[in-house]
N, CA, C and O atoms as a DFTB+ gen file, in Angstrom:
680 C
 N C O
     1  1     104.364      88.116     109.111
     2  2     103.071      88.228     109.733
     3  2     102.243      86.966     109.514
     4  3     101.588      86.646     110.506
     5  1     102.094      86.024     108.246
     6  2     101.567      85.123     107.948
     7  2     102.015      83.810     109.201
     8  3     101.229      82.925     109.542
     9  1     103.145      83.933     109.626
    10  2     102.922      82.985     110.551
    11  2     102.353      83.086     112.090
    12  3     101.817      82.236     112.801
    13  1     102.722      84.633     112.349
    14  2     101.956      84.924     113.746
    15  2     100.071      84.432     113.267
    16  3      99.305      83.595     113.745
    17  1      99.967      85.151     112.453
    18  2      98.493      85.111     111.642
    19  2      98.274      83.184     111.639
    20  3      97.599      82.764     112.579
    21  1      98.608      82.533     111.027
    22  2      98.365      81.050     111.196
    23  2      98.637      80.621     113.011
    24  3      97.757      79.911     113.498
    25  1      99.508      80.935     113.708
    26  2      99.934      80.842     115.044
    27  2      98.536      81.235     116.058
    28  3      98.361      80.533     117.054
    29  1      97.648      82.274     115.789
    30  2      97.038      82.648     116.261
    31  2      97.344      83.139     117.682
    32  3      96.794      82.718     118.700
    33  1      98.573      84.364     117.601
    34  2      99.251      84.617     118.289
    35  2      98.165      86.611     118.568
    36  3      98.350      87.385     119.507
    37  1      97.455      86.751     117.718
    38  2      96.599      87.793     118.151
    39  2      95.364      87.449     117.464
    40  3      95.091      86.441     116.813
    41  1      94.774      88.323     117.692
    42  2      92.965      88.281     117.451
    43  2      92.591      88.136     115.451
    44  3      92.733      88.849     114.457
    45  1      92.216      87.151     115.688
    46  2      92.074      87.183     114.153
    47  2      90.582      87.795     113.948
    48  3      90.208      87.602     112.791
    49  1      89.812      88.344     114.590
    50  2      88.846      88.913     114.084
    51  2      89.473      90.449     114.110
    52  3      89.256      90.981     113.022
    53  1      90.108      91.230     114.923
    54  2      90.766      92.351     114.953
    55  2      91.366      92.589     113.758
    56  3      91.493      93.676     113.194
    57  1      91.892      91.035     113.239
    58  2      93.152      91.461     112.245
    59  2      92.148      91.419     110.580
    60  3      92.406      92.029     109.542
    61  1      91.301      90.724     110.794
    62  2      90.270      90.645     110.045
    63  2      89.298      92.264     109.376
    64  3      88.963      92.578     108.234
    65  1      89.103      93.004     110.807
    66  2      88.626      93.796     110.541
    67  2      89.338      94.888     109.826
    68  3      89.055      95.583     108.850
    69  1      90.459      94.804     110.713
    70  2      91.650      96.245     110.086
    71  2      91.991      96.097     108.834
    72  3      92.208      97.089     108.136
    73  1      92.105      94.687     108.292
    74  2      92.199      94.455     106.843
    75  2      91.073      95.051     106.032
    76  3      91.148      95.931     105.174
    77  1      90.084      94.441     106.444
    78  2      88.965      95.017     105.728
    79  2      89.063      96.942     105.389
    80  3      88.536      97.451     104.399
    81  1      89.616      97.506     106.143
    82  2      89.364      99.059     105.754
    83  2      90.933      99.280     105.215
    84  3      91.254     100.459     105.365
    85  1      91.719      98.678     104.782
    86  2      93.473      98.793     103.618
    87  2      92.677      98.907     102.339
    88  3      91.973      98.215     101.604
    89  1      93.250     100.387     102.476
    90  2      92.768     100.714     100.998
    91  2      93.232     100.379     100.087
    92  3      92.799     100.712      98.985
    93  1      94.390      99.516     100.273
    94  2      94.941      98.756      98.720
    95  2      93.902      97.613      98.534
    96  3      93.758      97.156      97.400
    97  1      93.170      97.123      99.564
    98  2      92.271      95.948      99.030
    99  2      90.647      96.764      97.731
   100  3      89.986      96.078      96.952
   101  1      90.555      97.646      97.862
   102  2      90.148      98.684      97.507
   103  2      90.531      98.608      95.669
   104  3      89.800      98.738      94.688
   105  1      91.996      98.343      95.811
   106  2      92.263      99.179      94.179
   107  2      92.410      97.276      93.713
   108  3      91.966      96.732      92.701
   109  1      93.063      96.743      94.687
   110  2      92.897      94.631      94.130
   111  2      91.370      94.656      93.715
   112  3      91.086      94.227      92.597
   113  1      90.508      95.065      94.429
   114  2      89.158      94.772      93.928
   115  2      88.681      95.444      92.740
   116  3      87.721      94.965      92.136
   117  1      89.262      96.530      92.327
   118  2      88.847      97.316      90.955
   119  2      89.563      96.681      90.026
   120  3      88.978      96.552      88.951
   121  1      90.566      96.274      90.091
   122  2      91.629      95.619      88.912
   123  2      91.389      94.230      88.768
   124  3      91.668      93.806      87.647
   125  1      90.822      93.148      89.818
   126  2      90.200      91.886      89.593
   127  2      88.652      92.331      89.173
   128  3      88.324      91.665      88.191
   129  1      87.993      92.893      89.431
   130  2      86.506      93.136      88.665
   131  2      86.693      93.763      87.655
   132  3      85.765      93.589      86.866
   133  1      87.405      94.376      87.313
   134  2      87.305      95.116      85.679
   135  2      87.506      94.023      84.601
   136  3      86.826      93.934      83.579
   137  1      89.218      92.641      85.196
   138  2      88.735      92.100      84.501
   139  2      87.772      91.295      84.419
   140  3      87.649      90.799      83.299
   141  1      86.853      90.892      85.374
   142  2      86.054      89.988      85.244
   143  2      84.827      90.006      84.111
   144  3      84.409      89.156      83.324
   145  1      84.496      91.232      84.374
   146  2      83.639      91.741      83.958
   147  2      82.527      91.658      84.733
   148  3      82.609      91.859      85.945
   149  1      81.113      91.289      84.006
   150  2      80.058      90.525      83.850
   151  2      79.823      89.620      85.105
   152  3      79.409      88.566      84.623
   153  1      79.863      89.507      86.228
   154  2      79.729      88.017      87.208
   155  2      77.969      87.675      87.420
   156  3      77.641      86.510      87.645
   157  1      77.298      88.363      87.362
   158  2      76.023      87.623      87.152
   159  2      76.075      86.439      86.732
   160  3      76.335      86.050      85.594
   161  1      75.728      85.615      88.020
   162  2      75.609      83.755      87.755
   163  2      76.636      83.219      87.494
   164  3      76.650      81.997      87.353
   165  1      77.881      84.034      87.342
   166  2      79.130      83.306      87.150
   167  2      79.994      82.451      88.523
   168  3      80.543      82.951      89.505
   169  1      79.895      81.463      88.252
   170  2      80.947      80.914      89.441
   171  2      82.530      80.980      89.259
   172  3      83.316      80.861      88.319
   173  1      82.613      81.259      90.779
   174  2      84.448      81.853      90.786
   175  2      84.771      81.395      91.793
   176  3      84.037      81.179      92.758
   177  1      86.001      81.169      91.695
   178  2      86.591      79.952      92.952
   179  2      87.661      81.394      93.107
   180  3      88.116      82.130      92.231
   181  1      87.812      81.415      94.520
   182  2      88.655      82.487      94.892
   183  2      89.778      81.664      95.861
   184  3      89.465      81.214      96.963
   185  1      91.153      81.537      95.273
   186  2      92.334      81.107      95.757
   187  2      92.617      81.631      96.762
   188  3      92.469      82.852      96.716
   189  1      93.142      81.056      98.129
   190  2      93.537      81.736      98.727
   191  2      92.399      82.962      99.745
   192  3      92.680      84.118     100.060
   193  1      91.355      82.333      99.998
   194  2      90.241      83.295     100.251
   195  2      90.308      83.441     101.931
   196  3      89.252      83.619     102.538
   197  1      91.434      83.369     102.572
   198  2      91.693      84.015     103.706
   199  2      90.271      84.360     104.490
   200  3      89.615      83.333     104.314
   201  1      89.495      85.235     105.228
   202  2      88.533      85.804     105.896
   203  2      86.898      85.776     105.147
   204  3      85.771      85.905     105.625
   205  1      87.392      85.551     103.804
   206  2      86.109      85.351     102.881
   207  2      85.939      86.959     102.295
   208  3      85.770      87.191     101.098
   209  1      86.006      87.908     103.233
   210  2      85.630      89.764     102.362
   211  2      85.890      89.613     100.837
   212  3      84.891      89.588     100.118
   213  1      87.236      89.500     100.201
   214  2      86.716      89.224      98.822
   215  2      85.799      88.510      97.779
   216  3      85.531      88.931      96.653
   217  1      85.572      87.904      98.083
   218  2      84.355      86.654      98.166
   219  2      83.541      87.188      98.218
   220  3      83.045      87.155      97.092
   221  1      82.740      87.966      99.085
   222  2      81.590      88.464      99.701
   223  2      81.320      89.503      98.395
   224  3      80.426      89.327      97.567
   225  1      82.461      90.830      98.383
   226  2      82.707      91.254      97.551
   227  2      82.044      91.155      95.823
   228  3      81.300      91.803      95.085
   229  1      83.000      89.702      95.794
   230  2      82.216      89.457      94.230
   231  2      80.987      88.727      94.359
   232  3      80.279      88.787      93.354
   233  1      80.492      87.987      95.412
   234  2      78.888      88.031      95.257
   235  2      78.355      88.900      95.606
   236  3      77.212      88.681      96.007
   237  1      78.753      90.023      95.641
   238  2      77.450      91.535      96.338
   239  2      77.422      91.718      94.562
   240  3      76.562      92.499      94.156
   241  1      78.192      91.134      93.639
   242  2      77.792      91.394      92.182
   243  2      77.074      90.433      91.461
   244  3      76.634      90.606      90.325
   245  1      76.965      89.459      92.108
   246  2      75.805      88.445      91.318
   247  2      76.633      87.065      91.249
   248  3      76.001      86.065      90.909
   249  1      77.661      86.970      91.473
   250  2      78.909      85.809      91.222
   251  2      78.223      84.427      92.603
   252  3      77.454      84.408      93.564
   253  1      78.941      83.672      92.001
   254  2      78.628      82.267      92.778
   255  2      80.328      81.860      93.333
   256  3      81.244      81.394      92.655
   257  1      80.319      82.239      94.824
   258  2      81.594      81.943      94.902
   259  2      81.932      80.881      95.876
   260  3      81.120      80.624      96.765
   261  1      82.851      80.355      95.810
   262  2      83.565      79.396      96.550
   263  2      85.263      79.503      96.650
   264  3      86.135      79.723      95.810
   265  1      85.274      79.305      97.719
   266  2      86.818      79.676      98.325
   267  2      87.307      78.858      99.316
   268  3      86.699      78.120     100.091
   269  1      88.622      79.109      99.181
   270  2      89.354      77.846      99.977
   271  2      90.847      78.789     100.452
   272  3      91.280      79.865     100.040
   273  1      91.370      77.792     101.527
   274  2      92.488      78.713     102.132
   275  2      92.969      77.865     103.183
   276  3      92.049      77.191     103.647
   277  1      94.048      77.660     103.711
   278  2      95.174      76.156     104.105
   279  2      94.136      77.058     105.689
   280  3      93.268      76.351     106.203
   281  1      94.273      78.020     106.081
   282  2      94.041      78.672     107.776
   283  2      92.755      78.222     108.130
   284  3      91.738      78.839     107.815
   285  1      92.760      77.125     108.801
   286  2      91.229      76.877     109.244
   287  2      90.136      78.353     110.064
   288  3      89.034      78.797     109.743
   289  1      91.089      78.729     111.174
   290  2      90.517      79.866     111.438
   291  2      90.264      81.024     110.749
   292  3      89.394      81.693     111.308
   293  1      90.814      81.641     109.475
   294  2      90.132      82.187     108.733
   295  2      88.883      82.073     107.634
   296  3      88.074      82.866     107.152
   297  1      89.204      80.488     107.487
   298  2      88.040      80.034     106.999
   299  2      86.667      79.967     107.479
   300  3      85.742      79.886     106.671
   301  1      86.406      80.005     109.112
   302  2      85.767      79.886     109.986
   303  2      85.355      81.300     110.482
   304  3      84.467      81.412     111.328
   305  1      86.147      82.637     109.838
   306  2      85.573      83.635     109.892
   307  2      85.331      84.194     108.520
   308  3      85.292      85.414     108.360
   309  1      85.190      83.468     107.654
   310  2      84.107      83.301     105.989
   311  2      82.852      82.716     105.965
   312  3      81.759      82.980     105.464
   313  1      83.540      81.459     106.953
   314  2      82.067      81.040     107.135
   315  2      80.614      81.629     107.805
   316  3      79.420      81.417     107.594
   317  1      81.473      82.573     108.821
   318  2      80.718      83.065     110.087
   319  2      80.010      84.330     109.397
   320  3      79.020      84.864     109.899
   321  1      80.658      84.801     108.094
   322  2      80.350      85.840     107.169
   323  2      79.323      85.556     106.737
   324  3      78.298      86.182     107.008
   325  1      79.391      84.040     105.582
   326  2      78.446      83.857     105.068
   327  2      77.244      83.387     105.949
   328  3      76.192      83.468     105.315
   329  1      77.090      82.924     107.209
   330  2      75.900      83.194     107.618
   331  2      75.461      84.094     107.911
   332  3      74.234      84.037     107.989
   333  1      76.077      85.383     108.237
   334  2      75.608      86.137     108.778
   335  2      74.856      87.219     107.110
   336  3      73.964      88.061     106.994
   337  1      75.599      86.716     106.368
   338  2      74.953      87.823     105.595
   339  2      74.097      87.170     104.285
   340  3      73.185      87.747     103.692
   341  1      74.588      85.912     104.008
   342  2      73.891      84.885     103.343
   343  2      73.845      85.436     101.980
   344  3      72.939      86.243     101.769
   345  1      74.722      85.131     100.922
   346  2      75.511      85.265     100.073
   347  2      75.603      83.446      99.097
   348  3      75.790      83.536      97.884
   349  1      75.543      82.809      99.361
   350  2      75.082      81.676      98.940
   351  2      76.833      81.042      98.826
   352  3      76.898      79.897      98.379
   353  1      78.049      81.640      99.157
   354  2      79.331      80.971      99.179
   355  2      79.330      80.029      99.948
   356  3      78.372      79.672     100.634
   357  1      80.625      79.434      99.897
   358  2      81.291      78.085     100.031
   359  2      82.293      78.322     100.376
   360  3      83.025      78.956      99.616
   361  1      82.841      77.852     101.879
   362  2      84.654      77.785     102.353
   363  2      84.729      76.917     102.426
   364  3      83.811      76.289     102.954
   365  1      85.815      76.295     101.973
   366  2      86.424      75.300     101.833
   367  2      87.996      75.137     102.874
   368  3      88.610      76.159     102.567
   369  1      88.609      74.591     103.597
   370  2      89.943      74.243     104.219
   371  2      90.334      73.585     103.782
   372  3      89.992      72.436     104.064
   373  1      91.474      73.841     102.638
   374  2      92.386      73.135     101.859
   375  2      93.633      73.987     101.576
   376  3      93.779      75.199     101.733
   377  1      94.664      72.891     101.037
   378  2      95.900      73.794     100.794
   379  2      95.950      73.321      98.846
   380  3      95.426      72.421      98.190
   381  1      96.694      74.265      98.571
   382  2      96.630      74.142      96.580
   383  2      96.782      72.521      96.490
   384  3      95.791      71.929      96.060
   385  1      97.708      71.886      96.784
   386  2      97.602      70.122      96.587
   387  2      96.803      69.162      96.474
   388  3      96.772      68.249      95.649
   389  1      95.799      69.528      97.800
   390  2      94.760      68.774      98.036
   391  2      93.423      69.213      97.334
   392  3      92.491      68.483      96.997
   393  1      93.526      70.361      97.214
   394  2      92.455      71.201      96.260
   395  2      91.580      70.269      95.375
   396  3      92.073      70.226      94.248
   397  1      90.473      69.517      95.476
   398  2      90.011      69.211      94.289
   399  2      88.429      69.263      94.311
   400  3      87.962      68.453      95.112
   401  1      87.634      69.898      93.734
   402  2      86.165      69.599      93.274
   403  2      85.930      69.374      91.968
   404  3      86.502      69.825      90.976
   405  1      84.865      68.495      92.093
   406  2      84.136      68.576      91.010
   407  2      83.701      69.496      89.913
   408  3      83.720      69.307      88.696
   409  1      83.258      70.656      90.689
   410  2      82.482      71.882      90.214
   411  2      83.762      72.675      89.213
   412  3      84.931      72.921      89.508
   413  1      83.017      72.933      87.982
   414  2      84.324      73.843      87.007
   415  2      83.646      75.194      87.247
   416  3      82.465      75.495      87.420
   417  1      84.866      75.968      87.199
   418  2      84.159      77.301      87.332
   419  2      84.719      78.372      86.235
   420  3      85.815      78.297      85.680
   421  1      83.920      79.194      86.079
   422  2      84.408      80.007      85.036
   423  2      85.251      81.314      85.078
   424  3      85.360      82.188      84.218
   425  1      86.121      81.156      86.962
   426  2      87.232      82.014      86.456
   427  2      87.947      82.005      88.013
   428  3      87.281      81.165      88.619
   429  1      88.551      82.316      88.556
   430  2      89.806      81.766      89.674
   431  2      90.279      82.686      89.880
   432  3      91.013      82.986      88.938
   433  1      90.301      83.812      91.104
   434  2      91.180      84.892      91.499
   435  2      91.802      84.382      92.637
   436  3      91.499      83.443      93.371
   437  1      93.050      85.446      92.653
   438  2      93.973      84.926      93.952
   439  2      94.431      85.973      94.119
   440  3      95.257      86.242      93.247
   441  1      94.242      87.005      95.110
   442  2      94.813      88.080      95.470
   443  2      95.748      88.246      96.358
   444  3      95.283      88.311      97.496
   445  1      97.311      88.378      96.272
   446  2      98.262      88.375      97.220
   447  2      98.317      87.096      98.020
   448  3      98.704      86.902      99.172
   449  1      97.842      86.290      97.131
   450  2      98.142      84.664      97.598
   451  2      99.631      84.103      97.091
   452  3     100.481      83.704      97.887
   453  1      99.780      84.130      95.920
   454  2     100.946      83.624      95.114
   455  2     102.634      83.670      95.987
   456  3     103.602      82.918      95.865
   457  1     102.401      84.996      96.932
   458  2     103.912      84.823      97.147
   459  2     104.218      84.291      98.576
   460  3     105.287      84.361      99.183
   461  1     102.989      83.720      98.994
   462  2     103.099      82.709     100.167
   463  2     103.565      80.991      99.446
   464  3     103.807      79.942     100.042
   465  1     103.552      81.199      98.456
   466  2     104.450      79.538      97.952
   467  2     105.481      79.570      98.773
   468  3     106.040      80.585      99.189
   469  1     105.776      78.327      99.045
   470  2     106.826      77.833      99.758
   471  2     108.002      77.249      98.877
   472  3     109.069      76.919      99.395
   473  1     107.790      77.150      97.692
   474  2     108.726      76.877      97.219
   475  2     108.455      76.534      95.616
   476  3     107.423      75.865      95.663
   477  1     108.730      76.612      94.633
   478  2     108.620      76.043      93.208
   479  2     107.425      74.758      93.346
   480  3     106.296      75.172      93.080
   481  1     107.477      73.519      93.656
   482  2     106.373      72.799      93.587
   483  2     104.980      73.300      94.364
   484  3     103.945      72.743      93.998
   485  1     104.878      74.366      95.465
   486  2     104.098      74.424      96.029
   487  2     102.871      75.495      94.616
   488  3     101.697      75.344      94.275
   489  1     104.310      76.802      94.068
   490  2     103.736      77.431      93.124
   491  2     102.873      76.547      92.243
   492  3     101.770      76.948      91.871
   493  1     103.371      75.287      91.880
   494  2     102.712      74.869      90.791
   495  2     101.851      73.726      91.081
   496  3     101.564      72.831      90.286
   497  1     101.379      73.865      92.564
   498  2     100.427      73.392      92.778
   499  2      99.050      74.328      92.989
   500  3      97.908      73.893      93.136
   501  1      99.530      75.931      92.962
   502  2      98.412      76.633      93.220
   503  2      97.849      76.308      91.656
   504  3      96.702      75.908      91.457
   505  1      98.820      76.538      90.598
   506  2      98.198      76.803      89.264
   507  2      98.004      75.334      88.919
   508  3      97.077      75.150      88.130
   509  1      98.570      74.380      89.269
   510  2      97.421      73.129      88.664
   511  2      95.877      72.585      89.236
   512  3      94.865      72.147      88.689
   513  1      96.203      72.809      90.342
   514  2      95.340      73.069      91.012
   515  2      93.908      73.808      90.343
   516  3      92.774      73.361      90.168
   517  1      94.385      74.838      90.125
   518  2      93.502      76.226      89.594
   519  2      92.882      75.369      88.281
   520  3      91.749      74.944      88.052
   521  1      94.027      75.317      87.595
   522  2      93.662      75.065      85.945
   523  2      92.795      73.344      86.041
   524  3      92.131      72.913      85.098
   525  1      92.944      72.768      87.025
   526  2      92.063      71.902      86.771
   527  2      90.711      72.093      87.229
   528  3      89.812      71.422      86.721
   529  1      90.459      72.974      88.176
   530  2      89.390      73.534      88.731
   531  2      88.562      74.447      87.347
   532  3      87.344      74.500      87.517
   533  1      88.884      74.893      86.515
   534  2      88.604      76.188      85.549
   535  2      87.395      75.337      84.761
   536  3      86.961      74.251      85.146
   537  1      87.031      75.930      83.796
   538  2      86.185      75.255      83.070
   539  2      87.196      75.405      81.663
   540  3      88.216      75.991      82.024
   541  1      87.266      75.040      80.032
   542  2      88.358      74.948      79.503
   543  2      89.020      76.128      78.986
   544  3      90.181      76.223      78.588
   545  1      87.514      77.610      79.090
   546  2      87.817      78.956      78.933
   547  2      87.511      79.628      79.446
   548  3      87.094      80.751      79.164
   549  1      87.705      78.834      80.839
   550  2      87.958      80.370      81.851
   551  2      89.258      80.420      82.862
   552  3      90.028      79.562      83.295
   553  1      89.133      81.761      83.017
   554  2      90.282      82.897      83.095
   555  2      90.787      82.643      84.855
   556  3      90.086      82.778      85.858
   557  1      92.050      82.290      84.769
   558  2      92.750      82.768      86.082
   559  2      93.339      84.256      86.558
   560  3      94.467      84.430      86.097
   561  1      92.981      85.082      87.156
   562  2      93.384      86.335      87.366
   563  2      94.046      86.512      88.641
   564  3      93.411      86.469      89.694
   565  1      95.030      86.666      88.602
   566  2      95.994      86.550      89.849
   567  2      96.439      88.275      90.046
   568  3      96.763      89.006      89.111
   569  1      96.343      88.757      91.752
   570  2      97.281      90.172      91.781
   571  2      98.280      90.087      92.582
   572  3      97.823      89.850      93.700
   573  1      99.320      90.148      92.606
   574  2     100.849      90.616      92.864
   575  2     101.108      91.367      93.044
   576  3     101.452      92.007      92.051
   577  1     101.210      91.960      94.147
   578  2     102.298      93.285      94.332
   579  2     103.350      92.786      94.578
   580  3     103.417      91.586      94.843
   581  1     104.738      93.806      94.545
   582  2     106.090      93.336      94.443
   583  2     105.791      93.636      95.917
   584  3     105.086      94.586      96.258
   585  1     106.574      92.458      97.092
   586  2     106.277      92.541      98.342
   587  2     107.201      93.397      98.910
   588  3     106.959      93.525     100.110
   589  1     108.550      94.295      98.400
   590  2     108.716      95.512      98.892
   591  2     108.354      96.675      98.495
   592  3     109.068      97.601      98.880
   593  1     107.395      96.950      97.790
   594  2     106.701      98.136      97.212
   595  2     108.275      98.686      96.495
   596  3     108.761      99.756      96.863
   597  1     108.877      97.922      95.584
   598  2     109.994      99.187      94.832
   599  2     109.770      98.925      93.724
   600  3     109.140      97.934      93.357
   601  1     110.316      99.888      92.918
   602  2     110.334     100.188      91.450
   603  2     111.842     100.552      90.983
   604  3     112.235     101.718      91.039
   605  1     112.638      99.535      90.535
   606  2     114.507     100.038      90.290
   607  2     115.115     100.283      91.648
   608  3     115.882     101.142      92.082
   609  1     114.725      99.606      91.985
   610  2     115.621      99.528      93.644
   611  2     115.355     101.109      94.294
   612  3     116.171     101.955      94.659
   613  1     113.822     101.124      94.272
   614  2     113.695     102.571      94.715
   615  2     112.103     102.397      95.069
   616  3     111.302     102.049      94.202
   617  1     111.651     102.718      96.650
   618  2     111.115     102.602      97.477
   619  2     109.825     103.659      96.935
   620  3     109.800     104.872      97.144
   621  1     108.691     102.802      96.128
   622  2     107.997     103.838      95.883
   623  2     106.510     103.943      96.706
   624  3     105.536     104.608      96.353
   625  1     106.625     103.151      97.814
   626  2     104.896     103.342      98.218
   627  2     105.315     102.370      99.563
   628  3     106.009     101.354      99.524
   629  1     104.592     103.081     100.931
   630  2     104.101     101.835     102.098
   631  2     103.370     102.316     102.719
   632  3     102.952     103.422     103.064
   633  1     103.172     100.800     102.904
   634  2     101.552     100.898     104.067
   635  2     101.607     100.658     105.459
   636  3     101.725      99.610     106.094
   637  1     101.467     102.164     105.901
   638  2     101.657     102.234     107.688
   639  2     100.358     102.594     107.678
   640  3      99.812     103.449     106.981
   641  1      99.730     101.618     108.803
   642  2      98.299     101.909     109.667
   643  2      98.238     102.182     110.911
   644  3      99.126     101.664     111.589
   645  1      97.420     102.882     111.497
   646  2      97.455     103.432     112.881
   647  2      95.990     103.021     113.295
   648  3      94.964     103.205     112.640
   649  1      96.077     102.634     114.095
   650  2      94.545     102.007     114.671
   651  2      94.528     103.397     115.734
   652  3      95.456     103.827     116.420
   653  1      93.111     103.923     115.595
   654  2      92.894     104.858     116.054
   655  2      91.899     104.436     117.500
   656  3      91.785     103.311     117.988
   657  1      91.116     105.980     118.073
   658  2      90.314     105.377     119.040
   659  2      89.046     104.811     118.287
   660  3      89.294     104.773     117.082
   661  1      87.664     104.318     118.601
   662  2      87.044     103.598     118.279
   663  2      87.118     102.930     117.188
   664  3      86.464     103.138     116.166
   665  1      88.063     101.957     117.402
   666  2      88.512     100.999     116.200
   667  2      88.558     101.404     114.418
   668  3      88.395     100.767     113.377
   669  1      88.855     102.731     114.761
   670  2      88.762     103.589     112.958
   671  2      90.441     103.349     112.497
   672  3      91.280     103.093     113.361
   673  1      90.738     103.447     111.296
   674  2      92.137     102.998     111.052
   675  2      92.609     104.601     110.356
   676  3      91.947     105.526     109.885
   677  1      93.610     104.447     110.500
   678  2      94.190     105.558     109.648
   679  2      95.459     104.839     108.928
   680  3      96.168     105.475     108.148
């Protein structure tokens, strides 16, 4: 899907929205904020920040975020976010390599980013990347799901969506 999705071979605001109501983004967001804790005034660079919603997310908690993501057009519907709702973030269009600011931040999430590496150097350009971005004690929190939902070669969970009538998902 990631390449139809970069291809812009369907509606990326459609695909944007239907994401937004996957209730697994739902349980990524309870398990990256629990650990965060605390984000009041904290700045967080969000890896991989695709559409910006997570982002948005951790500044509806007080966080200072900035995000970056190789898809110009998804970046461009983060951006279109943050004006519209004015959140004080930052998109950035970059890929992990080129990645560099100034600004240290005090903690780096990447949700279901990691297993779009292309290969061993690309991996360890997300995390140098990251770790030079960090400040010297703060926290990278990365989520992973195993991308066939199994557990012992045994099929324990999937996600079928049905787009219903007035754009409601099931």
């Amino acid at each position: 899907m990631d390449k139809e999705l970069l291809s812009g071979q369907f509606n990326i605001s459609e695909y944007s929205n239907f994401i937004g109501m996957d209730p697994t983004r739902r349980c990524h967001y309870f398990s990256v904020t629990k650990e965060l804790g605390e984000m009041e005034n904290k700045k967080i660079l969000d890896v991989g920040a695709g559409d910006g919603l997570y982002g948005e997310m951790l500044a509806s908690k007080g966080a200072r975020v900035t995000g970056y993501d190789k898809a110009d057009n998804l970046i461009a519907i983060a951006k279109q976010r943050e004006n519209k709702n004015k959140r004080g973030m930052n998109f950035i269009v970059s890929t992990p390599e080129e990645f560099n600011v100034k600004e240290e931040f005090d903690f780096a999430t990447s949700v279901m980013v990691l297993p779009y590496a292309e290969n061993p150097d690309h991996l360890k350009a997300f995390f140098s990347s990251t770790h030079r971005a960090l400040k010297p004690e703060g926290k990278f929190i990365s989520i992973v799901f195993n991308p066939n939902f199994q557990n012992f070669e045994q099929i324990i969970g999937n996600r079928r969506f049905v787009k219903l009538d007035e754009g409601k998902v099931r």
